[in-house]
C-alpha positions in Angstrom: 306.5 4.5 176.8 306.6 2.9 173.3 303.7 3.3 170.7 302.1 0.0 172.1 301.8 0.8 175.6 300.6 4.5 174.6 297.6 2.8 172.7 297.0 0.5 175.9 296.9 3.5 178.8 295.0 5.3 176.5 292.6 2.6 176.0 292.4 1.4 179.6 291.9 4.5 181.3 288.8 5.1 179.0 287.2 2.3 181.0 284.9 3.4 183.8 287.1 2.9 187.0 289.7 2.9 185.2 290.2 6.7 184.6 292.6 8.2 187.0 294.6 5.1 187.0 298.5 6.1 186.2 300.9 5.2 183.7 303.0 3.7 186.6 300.2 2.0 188.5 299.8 -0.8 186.2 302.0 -3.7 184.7 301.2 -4.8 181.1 302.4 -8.1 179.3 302.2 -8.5 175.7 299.9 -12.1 175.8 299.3 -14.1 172.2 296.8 -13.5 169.3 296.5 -13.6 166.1 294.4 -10.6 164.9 294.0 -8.6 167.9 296.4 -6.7 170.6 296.1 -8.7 174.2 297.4 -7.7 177.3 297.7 -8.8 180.8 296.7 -6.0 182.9 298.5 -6.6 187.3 297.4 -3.3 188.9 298.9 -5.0 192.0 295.6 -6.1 193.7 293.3 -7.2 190.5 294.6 -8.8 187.2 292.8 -8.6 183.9 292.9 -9.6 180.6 292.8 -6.5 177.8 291.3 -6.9 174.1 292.2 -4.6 171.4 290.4 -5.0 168.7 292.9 -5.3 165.6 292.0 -3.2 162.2 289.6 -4.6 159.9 288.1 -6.7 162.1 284.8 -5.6 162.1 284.5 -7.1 158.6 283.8 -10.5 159.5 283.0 -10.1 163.5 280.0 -8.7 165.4 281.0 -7.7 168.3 277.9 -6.8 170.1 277.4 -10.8 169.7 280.9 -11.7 170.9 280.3 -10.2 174.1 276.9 -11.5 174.8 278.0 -14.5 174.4 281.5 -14.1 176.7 278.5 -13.0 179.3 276.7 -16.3 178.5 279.9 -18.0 178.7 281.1 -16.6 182.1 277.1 -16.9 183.8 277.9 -20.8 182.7 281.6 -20.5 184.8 283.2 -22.1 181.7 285.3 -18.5 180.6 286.1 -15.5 182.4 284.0 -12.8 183.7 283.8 -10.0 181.7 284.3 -6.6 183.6 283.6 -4.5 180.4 282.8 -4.2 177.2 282.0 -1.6 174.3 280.4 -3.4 170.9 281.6 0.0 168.4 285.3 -0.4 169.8 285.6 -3.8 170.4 287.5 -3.3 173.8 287.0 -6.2 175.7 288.1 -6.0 179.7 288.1 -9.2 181.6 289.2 -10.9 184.8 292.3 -12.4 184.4 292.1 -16.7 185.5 294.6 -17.5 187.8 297.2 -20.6 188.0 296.1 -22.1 184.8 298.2 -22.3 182.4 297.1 -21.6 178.1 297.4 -24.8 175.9 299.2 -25.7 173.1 299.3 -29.4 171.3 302.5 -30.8 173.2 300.5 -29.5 176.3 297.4 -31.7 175.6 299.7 -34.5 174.3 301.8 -34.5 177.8 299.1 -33.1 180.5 297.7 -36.2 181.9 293.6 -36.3 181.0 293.6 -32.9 179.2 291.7 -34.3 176.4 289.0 -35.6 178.7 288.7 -32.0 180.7 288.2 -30.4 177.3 285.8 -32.8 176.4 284.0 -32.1 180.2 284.5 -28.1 179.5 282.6 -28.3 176.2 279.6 -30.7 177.7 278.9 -27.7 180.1 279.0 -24.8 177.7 276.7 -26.8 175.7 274.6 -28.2 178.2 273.9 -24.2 179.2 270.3 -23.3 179.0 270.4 -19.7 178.0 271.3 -19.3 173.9 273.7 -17.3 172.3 273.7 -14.6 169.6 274.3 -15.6 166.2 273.9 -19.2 164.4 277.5 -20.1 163.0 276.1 -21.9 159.3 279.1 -23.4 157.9 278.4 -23.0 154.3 277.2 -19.4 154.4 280.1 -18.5 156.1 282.0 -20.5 153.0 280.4 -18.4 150.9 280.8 -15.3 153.0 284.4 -15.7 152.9 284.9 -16.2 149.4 282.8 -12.9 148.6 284.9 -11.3 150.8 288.0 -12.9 149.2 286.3 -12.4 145.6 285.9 -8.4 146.3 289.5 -8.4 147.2 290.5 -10.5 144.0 292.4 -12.3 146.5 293.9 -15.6 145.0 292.9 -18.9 146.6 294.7 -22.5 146.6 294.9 -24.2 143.3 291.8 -26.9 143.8 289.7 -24.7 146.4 286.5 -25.0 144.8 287.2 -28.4 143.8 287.0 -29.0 147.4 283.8 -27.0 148.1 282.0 -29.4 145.9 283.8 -32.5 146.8 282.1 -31.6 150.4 278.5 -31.1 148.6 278.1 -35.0 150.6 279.0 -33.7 153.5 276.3 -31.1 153.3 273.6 -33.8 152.5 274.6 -36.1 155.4 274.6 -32.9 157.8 270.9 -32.0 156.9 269.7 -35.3 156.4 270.8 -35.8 160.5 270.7 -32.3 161.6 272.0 -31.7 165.0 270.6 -29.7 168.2 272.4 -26.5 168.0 273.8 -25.5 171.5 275.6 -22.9 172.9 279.7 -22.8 170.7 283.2 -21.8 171.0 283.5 -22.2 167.0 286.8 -21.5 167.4 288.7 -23.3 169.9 292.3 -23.1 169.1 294.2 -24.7 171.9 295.3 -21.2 173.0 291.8 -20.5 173.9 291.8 -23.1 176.9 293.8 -22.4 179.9 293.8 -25.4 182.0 294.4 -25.7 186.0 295.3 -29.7 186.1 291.4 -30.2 187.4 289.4 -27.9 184.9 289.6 -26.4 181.7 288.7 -22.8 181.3 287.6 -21.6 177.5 288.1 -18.0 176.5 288.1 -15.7 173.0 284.4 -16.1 171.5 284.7 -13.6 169.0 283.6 -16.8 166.4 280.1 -18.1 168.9 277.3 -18.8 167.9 274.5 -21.5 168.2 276.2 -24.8 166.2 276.0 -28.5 166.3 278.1 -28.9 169.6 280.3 -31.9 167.6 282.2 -29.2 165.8 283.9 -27.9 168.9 285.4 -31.2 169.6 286.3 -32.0 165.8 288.0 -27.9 165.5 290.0 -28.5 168.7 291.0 -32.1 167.4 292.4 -30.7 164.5 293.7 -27.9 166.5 295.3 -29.6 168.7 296.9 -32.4 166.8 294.8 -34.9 168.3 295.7 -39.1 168.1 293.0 -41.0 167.5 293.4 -42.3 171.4 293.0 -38.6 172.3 290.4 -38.3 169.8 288.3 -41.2 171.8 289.8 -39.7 175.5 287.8 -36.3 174.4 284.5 -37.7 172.9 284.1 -39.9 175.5 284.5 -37.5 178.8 281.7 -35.4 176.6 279.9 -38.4 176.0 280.3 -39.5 179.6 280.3 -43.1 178.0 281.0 -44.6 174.3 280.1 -41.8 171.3 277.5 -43.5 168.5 279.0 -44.5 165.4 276.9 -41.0 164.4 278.5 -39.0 166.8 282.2 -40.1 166.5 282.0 -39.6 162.6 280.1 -36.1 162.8 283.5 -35.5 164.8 285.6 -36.5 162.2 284.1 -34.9 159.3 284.3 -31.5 161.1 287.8 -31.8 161.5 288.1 -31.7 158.0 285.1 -29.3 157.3 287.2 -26.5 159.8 290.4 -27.0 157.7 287.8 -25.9 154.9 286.6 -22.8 156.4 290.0 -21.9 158.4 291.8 -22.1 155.2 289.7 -19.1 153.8 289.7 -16.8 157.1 293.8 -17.3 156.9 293.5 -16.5 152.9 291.5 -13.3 154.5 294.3 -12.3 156.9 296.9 -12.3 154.1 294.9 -10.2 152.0 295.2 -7.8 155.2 298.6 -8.0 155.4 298.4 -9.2 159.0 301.8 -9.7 160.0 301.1 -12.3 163.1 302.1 -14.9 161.3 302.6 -16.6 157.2 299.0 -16.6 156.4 299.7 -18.2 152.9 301.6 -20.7 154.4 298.9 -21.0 157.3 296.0 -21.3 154.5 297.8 -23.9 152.5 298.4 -26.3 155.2 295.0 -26.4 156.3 293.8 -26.8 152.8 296.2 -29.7 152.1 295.2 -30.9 155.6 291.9 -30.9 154.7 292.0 -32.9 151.2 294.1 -35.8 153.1 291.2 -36.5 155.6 288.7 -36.2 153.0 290.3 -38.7 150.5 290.4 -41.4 152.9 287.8 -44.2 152.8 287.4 -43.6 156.8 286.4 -40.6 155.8 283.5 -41.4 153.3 282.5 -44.5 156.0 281.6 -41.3 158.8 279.9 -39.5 156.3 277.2 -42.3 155.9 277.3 -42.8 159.3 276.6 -39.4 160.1 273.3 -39.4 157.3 271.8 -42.0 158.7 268.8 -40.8 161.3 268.8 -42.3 164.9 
């Protein structure tokens, strides 16, 4: 058994009911992410989904929040249920979904009205009565991150804060109109929906919080690569009709505004050395990504849109 699978026995059979289970009695698969270790768990009769925590995550996540809100998110049947969960580890158990299968951008490009059951996956997380934990505030976490980053005398892009201020209008029109927060992924790369052809399943909320609900669709847009015909196929499943000129732009404007932010967590993950994947590389496309979108005239015409009240 390599070092890998040591860490994962000796992690799973910590979990009550999971003590006396042997080496042999299990099958384990290596399954994506980023920052963390993830494993499909087969015991033969159950399958599961295993979270280990990586190092240094506890900087920048709560994790007592995170899994209130995967409980939220399961009691609402849009993520998986959770079996269990320890806040000071970060070990995260939960029930593997069956005969889906996990997105990427060609997926939602070539999977016939994948666009539109994101869009109806969102609607019902949002719609959910009970809150989460946490309020994900943009800025702060801007200026969180760049603390963090500033401690670390990490570098940043040539032209970051440039940017920061150039999105000072952004900030103006977004509190000028403010939103009704709901219930957020935050987060939603397209490896965090798993889709079965009739729904979409969301998973990974280690980001949640209470946020304007247009941000999940303009993160996965971005995420996902999304044409402006996949843009409209989205919104307007969510929508269950034509978006306002309001809502489409708020959309837009957070595609750009999650480049902002994502460029800084990726700046974060090369400061740790995290091997996943070129963080530098990661953190400069977003940021160039994000300075395209916002120098376009489209883009100043959604930021009125979004200012003006209803």
């Amino acid at each position: 058994m390599n070092d890998n699978l040591d860490q994962v026995h000796g992690v799973l059979t910590g979990i009550p009911g999971f003590e006396d289970l042997p080496a042999d009695g299990y099958a384990s698969e290596r399954l994506g992410g980023l920052t963390n270790l993830v494993y499909r768990i087969d015991t033969g009769g159950e399958r599961y989904v295993l979270r280990i925590p990586g190092e240094g995550t506890e900087e920048y996540i709560d994790r007592a929040v995170e899994m209130h809100n995967a409980r939220v998110a399961a009691d609402a049947d849009v993520s998986a249920e959770v079996v269990y969960a320890d806040a000071p580890s970060g070990v995260m158990l939960s029930r593997y979904i069956d005969d889906t299968v996990t997105m990427t951008p060609e997926f939602f490009a070539t999977r016939d009205g994948a666009a539109a059951r994101a869009g109806r996956a969102f609607k019902k997380m949002h719609d959910w009565p009970e809150p989460f934990e946490f309020r994900f505030e943009l800025f702060a976490m801007i200026d969180d991150y760049l603390r963090i980053l500033d401690q670390r005398k990490a570098e940043l892009p040539d032209g970051y804060a440039d940017v920061v201020d150039s999105a000072l209008p952004v900030r103006e029109a977004l509190d000028r109109n403010p939103a009704e927060l709901a219930p957020c992924h935050c987060d939603p790369l397209c490896e965090n929906l798993l889709d079965s052809g009739e729904r979409m399943w969301i998973v990974d909320w280690e980001y949640s919080g209470m946020n304007d609900p247009l941000w999940d669709l303009g993160d996965l847009s971005v995420e996902a690569g999304f044409t402006l015909a996949q843009d409209q196929e989205m919104i307007r499943a969510y929508c269950g009709g034509e978006p306002s000129e309001s809502d489409f732009g708020r959309m837009i404007i957070y595609k750009a505004m999650c480049d902002l932010l994502w460029t800084l967590w990726g700046l974060i993950q090369y400061s740790d050395n995290n091997p996943a994947e070129d963080f530098w590389a990661y953190s400069i496309g977003r940021f160039e990504r994000c300075k395209a979108l916002m120098s376009t005239a489209e883009f100043d015409r959604h930021v009125k849109a979004v200012g003006i009240r209803a």
